[in-house]
C-alpha positions in Angstrom: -20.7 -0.3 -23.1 -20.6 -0.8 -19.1 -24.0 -1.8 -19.1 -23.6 -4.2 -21.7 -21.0 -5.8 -19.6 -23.1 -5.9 -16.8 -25.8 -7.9 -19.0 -22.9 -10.2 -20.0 -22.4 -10.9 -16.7 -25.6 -11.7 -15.6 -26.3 -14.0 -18.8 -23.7 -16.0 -18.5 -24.1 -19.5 -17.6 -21.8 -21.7 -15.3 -18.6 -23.0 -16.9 -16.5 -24.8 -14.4 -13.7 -24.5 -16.7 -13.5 -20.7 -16.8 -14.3 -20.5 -12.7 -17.5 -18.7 -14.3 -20.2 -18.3 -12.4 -24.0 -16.9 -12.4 -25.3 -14.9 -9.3 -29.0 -14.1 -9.1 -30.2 -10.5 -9.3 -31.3 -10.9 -5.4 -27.8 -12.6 -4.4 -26.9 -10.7 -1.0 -23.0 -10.9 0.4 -22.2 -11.0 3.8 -19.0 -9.4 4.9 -17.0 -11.0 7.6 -16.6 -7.6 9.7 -20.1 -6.3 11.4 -21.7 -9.3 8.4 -22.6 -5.8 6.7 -24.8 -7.2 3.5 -24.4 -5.4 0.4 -27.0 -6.3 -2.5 -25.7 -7.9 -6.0 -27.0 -5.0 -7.9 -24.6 -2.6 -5.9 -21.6 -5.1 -6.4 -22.2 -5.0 -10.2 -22.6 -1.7 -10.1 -19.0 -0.7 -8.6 -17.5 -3.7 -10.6 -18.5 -1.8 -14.1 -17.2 1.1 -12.5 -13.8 -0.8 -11.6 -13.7 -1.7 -15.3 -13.8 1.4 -16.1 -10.9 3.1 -14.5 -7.9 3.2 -15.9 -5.3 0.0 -15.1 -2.6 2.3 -13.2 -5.5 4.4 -11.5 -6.7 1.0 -10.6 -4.0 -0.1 -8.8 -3.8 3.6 -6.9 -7.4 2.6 -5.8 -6.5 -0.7 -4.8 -3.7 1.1 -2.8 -6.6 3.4 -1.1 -8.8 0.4 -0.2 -5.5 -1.3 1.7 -4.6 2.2 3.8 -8.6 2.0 4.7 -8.2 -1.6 6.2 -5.1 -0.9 8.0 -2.2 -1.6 6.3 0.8 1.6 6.5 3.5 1.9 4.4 1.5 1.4 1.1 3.2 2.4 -2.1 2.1 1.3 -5.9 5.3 0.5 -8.0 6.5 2.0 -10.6 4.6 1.0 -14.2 6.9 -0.7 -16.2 9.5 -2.9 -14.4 7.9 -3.3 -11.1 8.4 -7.8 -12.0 4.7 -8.5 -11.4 3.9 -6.6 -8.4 1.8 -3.6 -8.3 1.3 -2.3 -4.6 3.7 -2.9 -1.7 1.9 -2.8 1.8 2.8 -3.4 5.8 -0.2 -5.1 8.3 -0.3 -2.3 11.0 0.0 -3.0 14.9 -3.6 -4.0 15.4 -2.3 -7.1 13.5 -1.0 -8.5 16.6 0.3 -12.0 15.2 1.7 -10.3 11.7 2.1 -6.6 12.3 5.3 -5.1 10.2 4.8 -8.2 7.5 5.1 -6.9 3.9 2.1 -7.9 1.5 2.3 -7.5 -2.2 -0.8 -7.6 -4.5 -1.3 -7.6 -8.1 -3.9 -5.8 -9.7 -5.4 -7.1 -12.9 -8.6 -5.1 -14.4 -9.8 -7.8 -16.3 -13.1 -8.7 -18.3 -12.0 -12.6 -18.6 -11.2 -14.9 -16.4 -7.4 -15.1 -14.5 -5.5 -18.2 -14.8 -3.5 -20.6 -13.3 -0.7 -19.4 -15.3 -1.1 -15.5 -13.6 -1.5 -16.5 -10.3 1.8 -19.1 -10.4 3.8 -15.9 -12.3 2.6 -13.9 -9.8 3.8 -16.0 -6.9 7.0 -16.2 -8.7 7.6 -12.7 -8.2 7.0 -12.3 -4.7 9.5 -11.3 -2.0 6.6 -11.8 1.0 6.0 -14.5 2.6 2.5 -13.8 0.9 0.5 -12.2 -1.6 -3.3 -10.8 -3.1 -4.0 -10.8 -5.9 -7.2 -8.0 -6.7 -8.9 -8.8 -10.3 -12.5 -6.9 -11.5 -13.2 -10.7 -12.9 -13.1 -13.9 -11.9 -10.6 -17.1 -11.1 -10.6 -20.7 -13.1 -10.9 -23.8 -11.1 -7.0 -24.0 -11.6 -6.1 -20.8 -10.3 -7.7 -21.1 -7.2 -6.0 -24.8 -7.4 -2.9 -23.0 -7.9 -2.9 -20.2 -5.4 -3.4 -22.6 -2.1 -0.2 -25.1 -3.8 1.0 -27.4 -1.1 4.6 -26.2 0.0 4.5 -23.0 -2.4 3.8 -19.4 -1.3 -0.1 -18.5 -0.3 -1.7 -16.7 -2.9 -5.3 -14.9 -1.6 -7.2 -14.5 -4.6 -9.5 -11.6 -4.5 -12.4 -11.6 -7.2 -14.3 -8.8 -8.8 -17.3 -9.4 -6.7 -15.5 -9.3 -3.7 -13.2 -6.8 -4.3 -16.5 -4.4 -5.2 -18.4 -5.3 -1.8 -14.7 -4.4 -0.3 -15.0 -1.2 -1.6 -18.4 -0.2 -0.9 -17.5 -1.6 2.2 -14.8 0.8 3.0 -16.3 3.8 1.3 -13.4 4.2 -1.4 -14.5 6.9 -3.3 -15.2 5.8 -7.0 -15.2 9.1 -8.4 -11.5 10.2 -7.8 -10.0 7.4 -9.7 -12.7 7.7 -12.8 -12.2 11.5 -13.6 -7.8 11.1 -13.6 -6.3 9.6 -16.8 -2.7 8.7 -15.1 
């Protein structure tokens, strides 16, 4: 099943209106810290392996990649009730301009695309003065229109391929979140 995904993926032609896009097998990203590359093969690789966690061990995962960049203070929310938000987190001191600001994120293990309608609930929830949102897909055209609104709450939109270069980035370990069934 995961590796029919994957060849889904890679098939799949551009379609503006779904923010779909095709990346060659060759495509290399660039991460903005020590421009560490990371091949698209690996990326895909850890993104069928995202889809395949479970969707409250992903957001325990998402929790571990924000400790490893520096944040303190993380905690996931509770499943049912939590009003949209999935992992509460604090910039640490080496933030010097925003250290102690709360960031929520929103976790959506996804195979289709996230929409406008998401990332404008989303923001509606939010008690920060900002939030992420961390999906194992991809954005439309209109929710990345939506998540930089003039005048409304900044939304950073995280997609699957990024998210996946993130974690090979900060060596999350895969493995502990796809042998637990929480």
């Amino acid at each position: 099943m995961i590796e029919a995904i994957i060849r889904e993926s890679r098939e799949r032609l551009p379609n503006e209106e779904h923010g779909e896009l095709q990346f060659p097998n060759d495509k290399v990203v660039q991460l903005h810290d020590e421009q560490a590359e990371i091949d698209f093969v690996s990326m895909e690789d850890v993104r069928s392996k995202l889809l395949a966690i479970n969707p409250y061990s992903f957001e325990s995962l998402i929790k571990d990649a924000i400790e490893r960049n520096g944040f303190y203070n993380v905690s996931v929310t509770k499943k049912s009730g939590d009003g949209g938000i999935d992992v509460n987190g604090y910039f640490d001191s080496s933030h010097y301009f925003a250290q102690d600001l709360l960031v929520q994120f929103q976790a959506k293990r996804w195979k289709h695309s996230v929409g406008r309608k998401e990332v404008a609930e989303f923001r509606g929830s939010l008690r920060s003065a900002f939030g992420v949102m961390v999906t194992t897909s991809h954005y439309t055209t209109q929710a990345q229109q939506e998540s930089q609104s003039i005048g409304q709450k900044p939304v950073v939109l995280i997609d699957g391929m990024r998210f996946s270069a993130t974690v090979i980035k900060l060596k999350v370990p895969l493995d502990k979140y796809l042998q637990t069934d929480k």
